[in-house]
C-alpha positions as CSV (number, residue, x, y, z in Angstrom):
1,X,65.6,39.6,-20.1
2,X,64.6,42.7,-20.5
3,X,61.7,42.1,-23.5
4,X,59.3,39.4,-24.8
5,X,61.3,38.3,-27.7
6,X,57.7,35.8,-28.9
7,X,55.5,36.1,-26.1
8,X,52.3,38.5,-25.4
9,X,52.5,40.0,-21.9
10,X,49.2,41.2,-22.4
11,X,49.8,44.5,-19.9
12,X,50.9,42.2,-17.4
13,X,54.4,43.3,-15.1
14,X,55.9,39.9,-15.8
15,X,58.5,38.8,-13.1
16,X,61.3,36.6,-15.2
17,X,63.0,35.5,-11.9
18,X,62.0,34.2,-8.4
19,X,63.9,36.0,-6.0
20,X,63.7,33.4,-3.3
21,X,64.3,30.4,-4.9
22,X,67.4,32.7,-7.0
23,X,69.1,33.5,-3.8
24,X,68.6,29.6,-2.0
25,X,70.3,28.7,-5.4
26,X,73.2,30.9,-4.8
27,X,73.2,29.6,-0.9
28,X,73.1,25.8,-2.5
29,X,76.3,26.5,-4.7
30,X,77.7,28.2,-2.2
31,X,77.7,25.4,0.2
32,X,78.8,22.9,-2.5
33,X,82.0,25.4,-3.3
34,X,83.0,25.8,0.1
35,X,81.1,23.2,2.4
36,X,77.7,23.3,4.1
37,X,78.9,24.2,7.3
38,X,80.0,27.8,5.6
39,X,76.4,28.7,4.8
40,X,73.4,29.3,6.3
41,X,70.5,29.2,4.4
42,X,67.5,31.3,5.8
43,X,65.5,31.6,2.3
44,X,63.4,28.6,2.2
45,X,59.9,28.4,3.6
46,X,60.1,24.8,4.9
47,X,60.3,22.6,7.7
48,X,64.1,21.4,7.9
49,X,65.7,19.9,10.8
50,X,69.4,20.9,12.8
51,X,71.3,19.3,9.9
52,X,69.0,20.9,7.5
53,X,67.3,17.7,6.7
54,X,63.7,18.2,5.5
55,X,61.4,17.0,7.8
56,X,58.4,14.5,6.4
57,X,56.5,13.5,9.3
58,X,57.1,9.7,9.8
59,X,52.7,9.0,9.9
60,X,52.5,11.3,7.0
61,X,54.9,8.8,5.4
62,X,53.2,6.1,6.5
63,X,49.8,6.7,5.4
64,X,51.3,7.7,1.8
65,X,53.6,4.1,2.0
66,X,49.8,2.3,2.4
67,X,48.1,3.8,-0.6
68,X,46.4,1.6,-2.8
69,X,47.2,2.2,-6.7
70,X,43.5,3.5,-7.3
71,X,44.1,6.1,-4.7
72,X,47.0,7.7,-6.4
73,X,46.3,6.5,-9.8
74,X,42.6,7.3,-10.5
75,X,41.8,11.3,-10.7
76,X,40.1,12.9,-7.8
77,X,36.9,15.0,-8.4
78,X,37.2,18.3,-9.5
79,X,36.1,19.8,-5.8
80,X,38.1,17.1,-4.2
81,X,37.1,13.9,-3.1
82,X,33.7,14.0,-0.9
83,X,35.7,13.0,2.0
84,X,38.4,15.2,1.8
85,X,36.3,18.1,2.0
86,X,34.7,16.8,4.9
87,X,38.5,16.3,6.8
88,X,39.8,19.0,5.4
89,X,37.2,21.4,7.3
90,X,37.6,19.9,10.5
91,X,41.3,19.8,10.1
92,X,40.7,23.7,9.4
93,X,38.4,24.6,12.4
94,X,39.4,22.4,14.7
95,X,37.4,23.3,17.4
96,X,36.0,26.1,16.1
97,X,33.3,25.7,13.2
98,X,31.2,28.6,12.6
99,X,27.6,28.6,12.8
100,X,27.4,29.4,9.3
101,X,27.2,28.0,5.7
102,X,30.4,26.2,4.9
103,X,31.6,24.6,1.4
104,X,35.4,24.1,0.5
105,X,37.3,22.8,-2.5
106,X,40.3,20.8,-3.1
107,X,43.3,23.3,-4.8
108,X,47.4,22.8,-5.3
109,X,48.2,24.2,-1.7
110,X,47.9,27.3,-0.7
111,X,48.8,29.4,-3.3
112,X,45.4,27.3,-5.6
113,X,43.4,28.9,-3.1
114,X,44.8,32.7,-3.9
115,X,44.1,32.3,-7.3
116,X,40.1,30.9,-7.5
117,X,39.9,33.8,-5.1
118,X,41.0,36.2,-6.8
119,X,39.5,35.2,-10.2
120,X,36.0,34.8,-8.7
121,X,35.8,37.3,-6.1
122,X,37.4,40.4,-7.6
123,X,36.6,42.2,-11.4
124,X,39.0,42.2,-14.1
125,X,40.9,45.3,-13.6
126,X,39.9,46.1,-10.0
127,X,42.7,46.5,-7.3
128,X,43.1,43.5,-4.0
129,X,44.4,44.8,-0.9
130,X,46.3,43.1,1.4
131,X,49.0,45.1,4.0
132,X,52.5,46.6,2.8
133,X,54.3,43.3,4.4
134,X,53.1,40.8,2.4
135,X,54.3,37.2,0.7
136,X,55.2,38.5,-2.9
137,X,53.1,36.0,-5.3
138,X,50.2,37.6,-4.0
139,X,52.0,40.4,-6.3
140,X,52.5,37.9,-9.0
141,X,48.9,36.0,-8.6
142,X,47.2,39.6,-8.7
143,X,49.3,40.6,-12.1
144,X,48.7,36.9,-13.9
145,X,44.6,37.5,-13.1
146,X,44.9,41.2,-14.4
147,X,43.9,42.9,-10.8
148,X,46.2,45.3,-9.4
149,X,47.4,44.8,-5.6
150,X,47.9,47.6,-3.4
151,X,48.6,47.8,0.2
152,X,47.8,49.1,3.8
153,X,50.3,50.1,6.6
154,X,50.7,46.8,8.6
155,X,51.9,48.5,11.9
156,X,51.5,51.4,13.8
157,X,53.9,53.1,15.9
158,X,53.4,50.7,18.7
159,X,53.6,47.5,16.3
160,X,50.3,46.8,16.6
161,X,47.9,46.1,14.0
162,X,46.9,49.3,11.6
163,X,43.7,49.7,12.0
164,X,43.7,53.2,11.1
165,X,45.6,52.5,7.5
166,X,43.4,49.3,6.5
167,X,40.0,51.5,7.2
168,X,41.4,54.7,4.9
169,X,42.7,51.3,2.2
170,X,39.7,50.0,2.5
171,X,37.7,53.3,2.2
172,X,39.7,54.2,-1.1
173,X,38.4,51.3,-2.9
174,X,34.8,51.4,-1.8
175,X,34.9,54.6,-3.0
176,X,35.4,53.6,-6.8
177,X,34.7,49.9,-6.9
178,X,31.4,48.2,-6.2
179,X,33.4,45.0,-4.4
180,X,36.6,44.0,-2.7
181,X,38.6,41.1,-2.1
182,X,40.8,41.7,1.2
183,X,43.7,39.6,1.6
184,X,44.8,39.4,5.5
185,X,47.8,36.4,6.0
186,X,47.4,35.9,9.7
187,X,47.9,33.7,12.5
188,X,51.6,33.6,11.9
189,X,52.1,36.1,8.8
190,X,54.6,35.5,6.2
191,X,56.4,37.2,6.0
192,X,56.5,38.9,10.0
193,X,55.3,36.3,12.1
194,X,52.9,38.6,13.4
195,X,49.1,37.2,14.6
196,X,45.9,39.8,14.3
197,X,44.1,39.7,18.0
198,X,40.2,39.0,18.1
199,X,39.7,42.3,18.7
200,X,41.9,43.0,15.4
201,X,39.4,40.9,13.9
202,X,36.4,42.7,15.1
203,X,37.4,46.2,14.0
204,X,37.7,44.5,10.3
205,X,34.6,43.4,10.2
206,X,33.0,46.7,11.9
207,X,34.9,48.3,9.0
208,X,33.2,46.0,6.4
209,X,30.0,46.0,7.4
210,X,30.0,49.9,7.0
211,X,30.3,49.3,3.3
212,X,28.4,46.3,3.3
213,X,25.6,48.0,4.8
214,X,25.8,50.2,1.7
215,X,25.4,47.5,-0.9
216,X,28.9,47.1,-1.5
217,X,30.3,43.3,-1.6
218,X,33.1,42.6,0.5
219,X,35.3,39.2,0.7
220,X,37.7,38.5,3.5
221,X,40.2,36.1,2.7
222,X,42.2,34.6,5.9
223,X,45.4,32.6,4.4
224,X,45.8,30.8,7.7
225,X,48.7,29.1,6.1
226,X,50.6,28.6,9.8
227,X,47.9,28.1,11.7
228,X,49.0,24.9,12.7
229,X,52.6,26.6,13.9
230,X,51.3,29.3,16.5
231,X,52.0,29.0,20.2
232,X,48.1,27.7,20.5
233,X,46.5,26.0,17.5
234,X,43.4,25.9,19.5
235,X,43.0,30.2,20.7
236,X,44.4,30.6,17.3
237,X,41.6,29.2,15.0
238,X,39.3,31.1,17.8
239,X,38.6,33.7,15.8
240,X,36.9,32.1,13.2
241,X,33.5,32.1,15.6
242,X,33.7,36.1,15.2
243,X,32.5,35.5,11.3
244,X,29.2,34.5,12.9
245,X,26.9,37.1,12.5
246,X,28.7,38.7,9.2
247,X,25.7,40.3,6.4
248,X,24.8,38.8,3.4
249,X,26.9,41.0,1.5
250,X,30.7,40.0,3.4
251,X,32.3,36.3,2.2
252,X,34.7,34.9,4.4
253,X,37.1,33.0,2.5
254,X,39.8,30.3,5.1
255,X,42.6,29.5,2.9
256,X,44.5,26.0,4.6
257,X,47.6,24.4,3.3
258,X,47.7,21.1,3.9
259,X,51.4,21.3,2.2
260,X,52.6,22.9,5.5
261,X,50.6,21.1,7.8
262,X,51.1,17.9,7.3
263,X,54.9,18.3,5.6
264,X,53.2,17.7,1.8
265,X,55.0,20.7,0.2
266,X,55.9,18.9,-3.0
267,X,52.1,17.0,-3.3
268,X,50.2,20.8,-3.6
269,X,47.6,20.0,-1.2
270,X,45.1,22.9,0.0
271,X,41.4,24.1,0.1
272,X,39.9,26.9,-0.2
273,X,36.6,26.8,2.9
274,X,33.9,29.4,2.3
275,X,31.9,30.8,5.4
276,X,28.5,32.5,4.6
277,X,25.4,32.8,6.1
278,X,23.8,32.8,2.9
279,X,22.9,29.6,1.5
280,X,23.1,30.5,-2.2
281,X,26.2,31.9,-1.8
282,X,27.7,28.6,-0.5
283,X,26.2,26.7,-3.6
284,X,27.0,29.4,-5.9
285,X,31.2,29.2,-4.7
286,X,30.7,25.3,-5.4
287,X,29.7,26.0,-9.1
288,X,32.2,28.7,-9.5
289,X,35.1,26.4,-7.8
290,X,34.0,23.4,-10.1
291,X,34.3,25.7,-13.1
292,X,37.8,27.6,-12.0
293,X,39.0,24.0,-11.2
294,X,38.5,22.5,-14.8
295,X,39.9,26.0,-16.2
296,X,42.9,25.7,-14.6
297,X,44.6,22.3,-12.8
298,X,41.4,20.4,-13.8
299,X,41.5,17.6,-10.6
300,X,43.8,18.4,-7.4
301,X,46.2,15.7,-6.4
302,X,44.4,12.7,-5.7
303,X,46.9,10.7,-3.7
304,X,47.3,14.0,-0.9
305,X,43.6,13.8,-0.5
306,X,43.6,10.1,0.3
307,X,46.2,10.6,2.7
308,X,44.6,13.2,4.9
309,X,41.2,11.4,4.7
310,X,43.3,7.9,6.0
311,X,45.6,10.1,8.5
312,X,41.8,11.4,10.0
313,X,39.9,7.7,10.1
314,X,42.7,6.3,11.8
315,X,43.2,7.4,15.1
316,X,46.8,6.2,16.1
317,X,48.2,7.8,13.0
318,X,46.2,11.2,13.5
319,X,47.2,11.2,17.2
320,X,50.9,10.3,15.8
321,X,50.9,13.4,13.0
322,X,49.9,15.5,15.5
323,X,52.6,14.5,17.8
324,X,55.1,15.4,15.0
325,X,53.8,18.7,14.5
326,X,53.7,19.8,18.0
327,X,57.5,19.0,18.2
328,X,57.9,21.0,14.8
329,X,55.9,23.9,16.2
330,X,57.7,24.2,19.7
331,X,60.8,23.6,17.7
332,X,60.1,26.6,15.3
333,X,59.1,28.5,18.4
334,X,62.1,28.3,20.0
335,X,64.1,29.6,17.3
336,X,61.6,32.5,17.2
337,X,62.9,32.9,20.6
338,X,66.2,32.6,20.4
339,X,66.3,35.3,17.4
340,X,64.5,38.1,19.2
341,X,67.0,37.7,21.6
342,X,69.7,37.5,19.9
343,X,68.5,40.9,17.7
344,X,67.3,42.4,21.7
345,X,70.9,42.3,22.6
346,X,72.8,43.4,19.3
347,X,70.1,45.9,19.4
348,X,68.3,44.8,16.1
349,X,64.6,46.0,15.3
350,X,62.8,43.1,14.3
351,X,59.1,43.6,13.1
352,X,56.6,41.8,16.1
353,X,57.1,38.3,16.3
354,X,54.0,35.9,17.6
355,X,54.4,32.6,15.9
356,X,55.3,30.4,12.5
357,X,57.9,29.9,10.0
358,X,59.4,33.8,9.1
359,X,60.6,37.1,11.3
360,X,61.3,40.1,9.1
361,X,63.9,43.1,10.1
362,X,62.8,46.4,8.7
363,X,66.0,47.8,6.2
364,X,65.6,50.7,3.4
365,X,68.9,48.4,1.6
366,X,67.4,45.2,1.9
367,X,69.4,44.1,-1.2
368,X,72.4,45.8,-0.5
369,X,72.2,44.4,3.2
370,X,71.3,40.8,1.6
371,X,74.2,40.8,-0.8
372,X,77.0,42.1,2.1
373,X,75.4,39.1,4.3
374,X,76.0,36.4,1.2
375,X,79.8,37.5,1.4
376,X,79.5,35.9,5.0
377,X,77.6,33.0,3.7
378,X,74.7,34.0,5.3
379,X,71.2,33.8,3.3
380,X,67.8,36.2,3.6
381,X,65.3,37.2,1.7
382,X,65.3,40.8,0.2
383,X,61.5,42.2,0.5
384,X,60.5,45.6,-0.7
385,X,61.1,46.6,3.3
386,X,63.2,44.4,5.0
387,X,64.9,41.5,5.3
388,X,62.7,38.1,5.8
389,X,64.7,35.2,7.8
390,X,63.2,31.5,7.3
391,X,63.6,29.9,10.6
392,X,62.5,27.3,9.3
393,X,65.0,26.4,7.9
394,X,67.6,27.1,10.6
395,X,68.7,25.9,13.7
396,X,68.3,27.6,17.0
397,X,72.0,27.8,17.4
398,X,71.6,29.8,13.7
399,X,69.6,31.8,14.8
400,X,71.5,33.6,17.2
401,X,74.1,33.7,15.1
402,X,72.2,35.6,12.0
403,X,70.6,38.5,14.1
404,X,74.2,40.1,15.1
405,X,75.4,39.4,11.6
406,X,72.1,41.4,10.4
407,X,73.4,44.4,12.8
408,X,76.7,43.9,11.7
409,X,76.1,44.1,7.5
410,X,73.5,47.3,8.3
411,X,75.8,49.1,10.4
412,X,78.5,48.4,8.0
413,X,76.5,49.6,4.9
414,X,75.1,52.4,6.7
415,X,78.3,53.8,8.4
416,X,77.2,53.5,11.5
């Protein structure tokens, strides 16, 4: 569609199609045309066993099989139920609670959390930044809210970190806006798999504070999506202690997703956890959430909420959900694994890997790559850079199978 025929897009860029769930499609007919065992489907960001089963954890099932009718029925508060927002933080920390103010509020997964931030912690008009590999409805959340998104450099020439390109992004917009809202999808990035190191962490913040020290307002949004998926839940969550002695004038925002943890993808089930050590800036996101709550989804999903509070008070079942996830993440880690190696000896590049559901392989064709790989019933994701593979949603056997096939489509396209 190339026009609004009755709709306003009121200067938004308005996406008609979703790319991912438009090529999964294509893998789903395919496999119905020809036979499952023809296709493999990298596209989708969820948990699916060998067979490519989805995978519910059996407690999570459970505890959702033992609701009472008030628990799903009834609505939920528009911040979430009292005691959800108590689990949910611990769920989020872990062992590692800041010293610091801390409010959160219930939101439809992950992606709820995006949005309250962006409408409340950015102007109308302004630009977010987040880095040049990046999950693209932060693209589509930014247009819908009428901010502009731009981007950093995510790696150097050593694959680390950019430090150097986030300080000059960063130093662009504090330049000709009075705040910023920074968007930085780590541990486990979608879509790279790649982790920021604590002392990542503590050149951001040095950066911030420079402009913070200046009166500018700066909020630091962590979508620690996978942080359940890395190598070390624990070291991984580690970072949050760094946010300790942030200024008045830097909000960290922790954006969990309770879909992915705990296998709810369907049930929308998130929160958005602010870190301050301001007090009135804690009670001032509560108001703001409660108010961007009722604008939008009015109450979160009640039933989700009831489930993670049960799943918490009852210590066989939490000791049994977290059983299930550690086979899911050393599961998922494995085919990490056995995809580097397969692209190591096809000689592949593949962007650093540390942990979580996606690897990405840089390509200047993605599309063109994607669509000579779909000949061969074999499924990506075409990004703006690259290629992003779901593992997922793949065996480990499938994974060493799509890495040559990769090579094979870009040699072929490129004439090598």
């Amino acid at each position: 569609m190339e026009k609004l025929v009755f709709a306003d897009g009121n200067d938004r860029e308005l996406n008609f199609t979703d790319k991912i769930f438009g090529i999964s499609n294509k893998a789903q007919e395919m496999a119905a045309r020809e036979g499952k065992d023809k296709v493999i489907d990298a596209t989708i960001g969820a948990l699916l066993d060998d067979n490519g089963a989805l995978i519910v954890f059996d407690a999570v099932n459970q505890a959702l099989h033992h609701l009472k009718p008030n628990d799903f029925a009834a609505y939920a508060p528009i911040l979430g139920l009292p005691e959800y927002l108590d689990v949910i933080k611990k769920y989020a920390f872990g062992a590692h609670t800041p010293n610091m103010y801390t409010a959160a509020c219930a939101t439809p997964g992950g992606t709820g959390t995006i949005r309250n931030a962006i409408v409340n912690y950015s102007k109308k008009g302004d630009t977010v930044i987040t880095s040049d590999w990046y999950w693209s409805a932060y693209k589509t959340l930014a247009t819908e809210n009428y901010r502009n998104l731009d981007t950093y450099t995510l790696f150097d020439e050593k694959g680390k970190y950019n430090l150097k390109s986030f300080e000059e992004c960063v130093e662009k917009y504090m330049a000709v806006q009075d705040s910023l809202l920074i968007i930085i999808n780590t541990p486990a990035h979608n879509p790279t798999g790649f982790s920021l190191t604590d002392s990542d962490w503590k050149h951001v913040i040095e950066v911030c504070e420079k402009y913070a020290a200046l009166g500018k307002k700066l909020t630091i949004f962590a979508d620690a999506a996978y942080i359940d998926y890395t190598e070390d839940p624990d070291s991984a969550r580690a970072f949050l202690k760094l946010f300790e002695s942030v200024s008045d004038n830097i909000l960290v925002l922790l954006s969990y997703s309770a879909s992915k943890s705990f296998t709810l993808y369907g049930m929308r089930c998130g929160a958005l956890i602010c870190m301050t050590n301001k007090k009135e800036i804690c009670e001032e996101f509560e108001n703001i959430m409660a108010f961007s709550g009722r604008g939008t989804w009015s109450n979160g999903t009640r039933a989700a909420q009831q489930v993670l509070i049960n799943l918490y008070q009852d210590a066989s079942l939490k000791e049994a959900v977290d059983r299930e996830r550690d086979e899911s993440r050393k599961m998922l880690l494995a085919r990490g694994k056995a995809f580097e190696e397969a692209a190591k000896e096809c000689g592949l590049e593949v962007l650093p890997y540390d942990s979580g559901f996606f690897a990405s392989v840089p390509c200047s064709a993605p599309d063109a790559v994607g669509e000579l790989l779909q000949k061969e019933g074999i499924f990506t994701v075409p990004l703006a850079k690259g290629l992003r593979v779901a593992l997922s949603a793949v065996s480990e056997e499938r994974c060493r199978i799509i890495a040559p096939a990769i090579k094979k489509a870009m040699d072929e396209y490129f004439g090598k």
